[in-house]
BABA-499729 format. One record per residue: x, y, z of N, C-alpha, C in turn; residue number from 1; residue in three letters. Coordinates in steps of 0.2 Angstrom, whole numbers. Example, Ala and Ser with C-alpha at 12.3 -4.5 7.8 and 13.67 -1.06 7.14 Angstrom:
residues 2
+-------+-------+-------+-------+-------+-------+-------+-------+-------+------+------+
|   n_u |   n_v |   n_w |  ca_u |  ca_v |  ca_w |   c_u |   c_v |   c_w | resi | resn |
+-------+-------+-------+-------+-------+-------+-------+-------+-------+------+------+
|    66 |   -28 |    39 |    62 |   -22 |    39 |    66 |   -16 |    39 |    1 |  ALA |
|    64 |   -11 |    35 |    68 |    -5 |    36 |    64 |     0 |    39 |    2 |  SER |
+-------+-------+-------+-------+-------+-------+-------+-------+-------+------+------+
***
This chain:
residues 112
+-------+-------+-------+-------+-------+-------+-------+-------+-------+------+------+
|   n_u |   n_v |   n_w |  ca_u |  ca_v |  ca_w |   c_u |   c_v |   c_w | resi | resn |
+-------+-------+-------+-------+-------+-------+-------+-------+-------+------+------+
|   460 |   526 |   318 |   454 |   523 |   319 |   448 |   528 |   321 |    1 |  UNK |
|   443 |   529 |   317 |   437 |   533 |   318 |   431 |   529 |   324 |    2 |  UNK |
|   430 |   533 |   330 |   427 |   528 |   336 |   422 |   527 |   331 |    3 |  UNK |
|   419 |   522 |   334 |   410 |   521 |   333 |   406 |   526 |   337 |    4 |  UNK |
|   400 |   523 |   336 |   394 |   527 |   339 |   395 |   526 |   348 |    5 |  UNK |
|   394 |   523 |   350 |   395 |   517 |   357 |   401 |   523 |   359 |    6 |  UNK |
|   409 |   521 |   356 |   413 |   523 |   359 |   413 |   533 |   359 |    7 |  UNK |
|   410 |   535 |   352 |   409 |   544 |   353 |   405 |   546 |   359 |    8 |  UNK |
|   401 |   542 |   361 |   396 |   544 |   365 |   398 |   544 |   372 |    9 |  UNK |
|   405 |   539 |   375 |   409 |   540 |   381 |   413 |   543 |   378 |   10 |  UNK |
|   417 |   545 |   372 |   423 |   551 |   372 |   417 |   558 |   375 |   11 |  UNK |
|   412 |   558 |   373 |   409 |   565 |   372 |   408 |   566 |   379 |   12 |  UNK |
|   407 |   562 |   384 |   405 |   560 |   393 |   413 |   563 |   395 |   13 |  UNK |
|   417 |   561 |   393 |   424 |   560 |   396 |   425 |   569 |   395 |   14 |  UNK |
|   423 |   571 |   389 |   425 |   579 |   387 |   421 |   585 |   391 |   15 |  UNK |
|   414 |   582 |   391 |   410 |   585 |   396 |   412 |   584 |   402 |   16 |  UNK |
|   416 |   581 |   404 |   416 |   580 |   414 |   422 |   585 |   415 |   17 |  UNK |
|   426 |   584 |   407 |   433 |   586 |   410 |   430 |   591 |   409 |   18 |  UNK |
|   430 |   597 |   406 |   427 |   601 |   404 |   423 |   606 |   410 |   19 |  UNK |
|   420 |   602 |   413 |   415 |   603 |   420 |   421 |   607 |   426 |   20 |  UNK |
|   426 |   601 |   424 |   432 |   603 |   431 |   435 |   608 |   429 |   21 |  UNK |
|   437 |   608 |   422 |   440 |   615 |   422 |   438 |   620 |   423 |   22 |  UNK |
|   432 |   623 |   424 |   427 |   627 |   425 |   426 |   627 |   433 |   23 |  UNK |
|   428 |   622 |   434 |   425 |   622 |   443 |   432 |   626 |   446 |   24 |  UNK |
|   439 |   624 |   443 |   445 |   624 |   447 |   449 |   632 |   442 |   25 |  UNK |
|   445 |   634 |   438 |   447 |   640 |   437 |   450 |   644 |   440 |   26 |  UNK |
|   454 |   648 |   441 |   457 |   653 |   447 |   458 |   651 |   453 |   27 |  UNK |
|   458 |   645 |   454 |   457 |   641 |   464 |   466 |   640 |   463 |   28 |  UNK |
|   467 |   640 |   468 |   474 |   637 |   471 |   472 |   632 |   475 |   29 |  UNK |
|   477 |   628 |   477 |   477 |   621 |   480 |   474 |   622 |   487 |   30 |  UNK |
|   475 |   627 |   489 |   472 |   628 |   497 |   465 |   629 |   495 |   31 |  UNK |
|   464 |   633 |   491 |   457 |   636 |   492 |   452 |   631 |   488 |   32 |  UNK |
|   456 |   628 |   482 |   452 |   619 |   482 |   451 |   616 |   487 |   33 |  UNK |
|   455 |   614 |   492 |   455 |   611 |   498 |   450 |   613 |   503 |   34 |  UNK |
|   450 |   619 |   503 |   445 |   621 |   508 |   439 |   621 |   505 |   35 |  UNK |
|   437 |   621 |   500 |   431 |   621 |   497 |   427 |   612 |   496 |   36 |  UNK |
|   425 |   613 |   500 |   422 |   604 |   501 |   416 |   605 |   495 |   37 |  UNK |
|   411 |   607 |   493 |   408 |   607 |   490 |   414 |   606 |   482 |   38 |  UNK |
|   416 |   609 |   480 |   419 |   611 |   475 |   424 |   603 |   474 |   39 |  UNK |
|   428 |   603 |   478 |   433 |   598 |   480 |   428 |   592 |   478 |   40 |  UNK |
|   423 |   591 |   480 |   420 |   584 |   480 |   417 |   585 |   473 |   41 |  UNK |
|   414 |   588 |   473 |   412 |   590 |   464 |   417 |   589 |   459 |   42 |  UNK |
|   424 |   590 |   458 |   430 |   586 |   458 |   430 |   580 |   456 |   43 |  UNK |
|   432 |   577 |   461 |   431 |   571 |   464 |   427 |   566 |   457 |   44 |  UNK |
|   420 |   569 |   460 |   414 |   564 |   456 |   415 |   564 |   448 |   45 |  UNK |
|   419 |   572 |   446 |   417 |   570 |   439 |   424 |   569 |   437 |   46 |  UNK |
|   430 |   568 |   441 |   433 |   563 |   438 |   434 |   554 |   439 |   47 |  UNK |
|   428 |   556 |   442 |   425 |   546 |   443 |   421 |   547 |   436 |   48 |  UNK |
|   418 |   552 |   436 |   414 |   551 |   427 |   418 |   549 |   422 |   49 |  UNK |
|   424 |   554 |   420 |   427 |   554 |   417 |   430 |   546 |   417 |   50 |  UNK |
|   434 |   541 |   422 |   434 |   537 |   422 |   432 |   530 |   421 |   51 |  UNK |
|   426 |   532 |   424 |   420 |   527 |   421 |   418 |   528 |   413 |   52 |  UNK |
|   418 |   532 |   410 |   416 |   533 |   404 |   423 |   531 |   401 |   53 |  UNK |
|   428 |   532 |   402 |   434 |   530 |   398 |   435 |   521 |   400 |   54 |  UNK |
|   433 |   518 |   405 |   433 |   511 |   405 |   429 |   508 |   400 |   55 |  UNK |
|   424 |   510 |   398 |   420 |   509 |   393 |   421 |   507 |   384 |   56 |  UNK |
|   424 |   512 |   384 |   428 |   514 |   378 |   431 |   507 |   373 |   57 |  UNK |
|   431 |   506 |   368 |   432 |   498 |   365 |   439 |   498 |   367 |   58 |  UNK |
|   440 |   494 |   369 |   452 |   490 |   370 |   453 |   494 |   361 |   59 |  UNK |
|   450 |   492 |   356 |   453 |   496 |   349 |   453 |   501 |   349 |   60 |  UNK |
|   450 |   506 |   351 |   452 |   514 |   351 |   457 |   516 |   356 |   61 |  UNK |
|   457 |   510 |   362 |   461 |   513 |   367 |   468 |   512 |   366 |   62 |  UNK |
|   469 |   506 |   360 |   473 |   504 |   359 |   476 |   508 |   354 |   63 |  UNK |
|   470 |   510 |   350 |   472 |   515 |   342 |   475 |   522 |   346 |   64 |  UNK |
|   474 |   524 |   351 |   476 |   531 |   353 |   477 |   530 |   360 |   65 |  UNK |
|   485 |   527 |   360 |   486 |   529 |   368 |   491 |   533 |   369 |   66 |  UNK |
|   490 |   538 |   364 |   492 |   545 |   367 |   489 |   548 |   375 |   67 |  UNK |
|   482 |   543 |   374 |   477 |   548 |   381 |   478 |   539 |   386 |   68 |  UNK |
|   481 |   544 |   392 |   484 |   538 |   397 |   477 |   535 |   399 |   69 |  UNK |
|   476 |   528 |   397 |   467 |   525 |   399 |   470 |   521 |   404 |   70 |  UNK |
|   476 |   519 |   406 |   475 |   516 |   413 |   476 |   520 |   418 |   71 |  UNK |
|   478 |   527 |   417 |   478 |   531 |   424 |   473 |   535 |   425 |   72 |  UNK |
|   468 |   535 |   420 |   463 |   537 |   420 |   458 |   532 |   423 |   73 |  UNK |
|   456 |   527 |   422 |   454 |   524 |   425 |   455 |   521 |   431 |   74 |  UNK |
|   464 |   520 |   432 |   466 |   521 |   439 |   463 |   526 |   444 |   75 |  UNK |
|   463 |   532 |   440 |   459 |   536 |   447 |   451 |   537 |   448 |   76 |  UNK |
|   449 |   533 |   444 |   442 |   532 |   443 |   443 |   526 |   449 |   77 |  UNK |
|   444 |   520 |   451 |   443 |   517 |   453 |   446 |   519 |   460 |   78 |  UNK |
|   451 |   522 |   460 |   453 |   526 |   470 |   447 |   528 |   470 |   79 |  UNK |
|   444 |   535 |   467 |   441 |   538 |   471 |   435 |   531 |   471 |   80 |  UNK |
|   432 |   529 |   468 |   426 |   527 |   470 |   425 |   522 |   475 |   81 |  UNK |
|   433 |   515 |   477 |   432 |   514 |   482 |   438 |   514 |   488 |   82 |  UNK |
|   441 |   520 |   488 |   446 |   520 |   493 |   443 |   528 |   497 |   83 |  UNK |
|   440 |   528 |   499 |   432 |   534 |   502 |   438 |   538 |   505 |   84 |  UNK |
|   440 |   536 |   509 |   443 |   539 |   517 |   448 |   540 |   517 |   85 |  UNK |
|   453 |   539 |   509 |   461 |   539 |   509 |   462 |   542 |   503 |   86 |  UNK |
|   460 |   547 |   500 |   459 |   548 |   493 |   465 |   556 |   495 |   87 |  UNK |
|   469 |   557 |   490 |   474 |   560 |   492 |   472 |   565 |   487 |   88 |  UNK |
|   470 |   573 |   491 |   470 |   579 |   488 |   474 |   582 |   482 |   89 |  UNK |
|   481 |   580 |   482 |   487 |   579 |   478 |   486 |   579 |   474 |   90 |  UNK |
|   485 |   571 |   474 |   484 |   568 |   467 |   477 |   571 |   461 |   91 |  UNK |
|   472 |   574 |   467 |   464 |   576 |   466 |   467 |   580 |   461 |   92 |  UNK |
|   470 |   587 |   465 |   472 |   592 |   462 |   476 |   592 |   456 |   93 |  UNK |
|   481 |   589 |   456 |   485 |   587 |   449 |   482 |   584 |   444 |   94 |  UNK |
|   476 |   578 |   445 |   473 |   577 |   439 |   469 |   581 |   438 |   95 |  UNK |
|   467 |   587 |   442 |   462 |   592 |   439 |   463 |   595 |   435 |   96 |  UNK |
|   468 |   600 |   436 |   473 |   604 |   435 |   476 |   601 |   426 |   97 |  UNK |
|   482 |   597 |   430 |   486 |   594 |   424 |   485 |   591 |   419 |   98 |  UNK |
|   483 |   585 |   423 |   479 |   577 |   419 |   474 |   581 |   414 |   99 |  UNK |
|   469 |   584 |   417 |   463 |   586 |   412 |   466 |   593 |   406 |  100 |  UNK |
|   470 |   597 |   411 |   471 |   600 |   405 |   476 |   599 |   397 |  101 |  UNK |
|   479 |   594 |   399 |   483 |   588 |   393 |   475 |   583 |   390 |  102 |  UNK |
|   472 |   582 |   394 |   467 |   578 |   392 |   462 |   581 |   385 |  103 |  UNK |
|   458 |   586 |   389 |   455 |   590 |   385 |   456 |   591 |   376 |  104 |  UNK |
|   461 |   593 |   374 |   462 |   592 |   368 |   463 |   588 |   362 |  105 |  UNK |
|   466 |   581 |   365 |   466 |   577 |   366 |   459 |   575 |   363 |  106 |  UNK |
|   454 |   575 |   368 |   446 |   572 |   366 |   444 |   575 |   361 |  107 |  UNK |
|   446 |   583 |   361 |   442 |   587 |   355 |   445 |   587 |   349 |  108 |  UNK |
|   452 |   582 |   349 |   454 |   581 |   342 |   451 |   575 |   341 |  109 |  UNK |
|   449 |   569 |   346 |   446 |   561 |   343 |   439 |   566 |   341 |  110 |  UNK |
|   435 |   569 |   344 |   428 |   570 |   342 |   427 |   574 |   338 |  111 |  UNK |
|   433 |   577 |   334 |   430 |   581 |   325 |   429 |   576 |   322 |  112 |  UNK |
+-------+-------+-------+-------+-------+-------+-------+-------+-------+------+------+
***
């Protein structure tokens, strides 16, 4: 299935955020994410981007390619955004990290 216009426009959101973090967590290790509260939180917010723009996305595309996991994506879109003061760095870090970098190619093959 080829997205529409509506749905290219949150994959392109989704590839730009991830994209954002991979740049941000470069060469960091887990500590020094941690200790870096600007960075950390910067984190955080664009993977609520990332989330947000992937809940958007039509149920047929999500449905055509669930290679790319949309309900733990969107699962983590919805922790961070209302669970403020329990949000576990762990999990931060591994979707940074892990999640985005399985994700990333992924997006850049739906957007050829």
């Amino acid at each position: 299935m080829k997205p529409d216009e509506r749905d290219l426009a949150y994959l392109w959101d989704m590839l730009d955020a991830a994209r954002r973090i991979e740049r941000l967590t470069e060469g960091l290790d887990y500590a020094t994410f941690v200790d870096d509260e600007r960075t950390s939180l910067a984190v955080e917010r664009l993977l609520e981007n990332v989330g947000e723009a992937a809940r958007h996305v039509s149920s047929e595309l999500q449905i055509a390619h669930s290679e790319i996991p949309w309900p733990g994506i969107i699962g983590m879109r919805n922790v961070l955004a209302h669970q403020y003061g329990v949000v576990d760095q762990r999990k931060v870090w591994q979707a940074a990290r892990e999640g985005i970098a399985a994700l990333v190619p992924l997006l850049e093959a739906l957007l050829r």
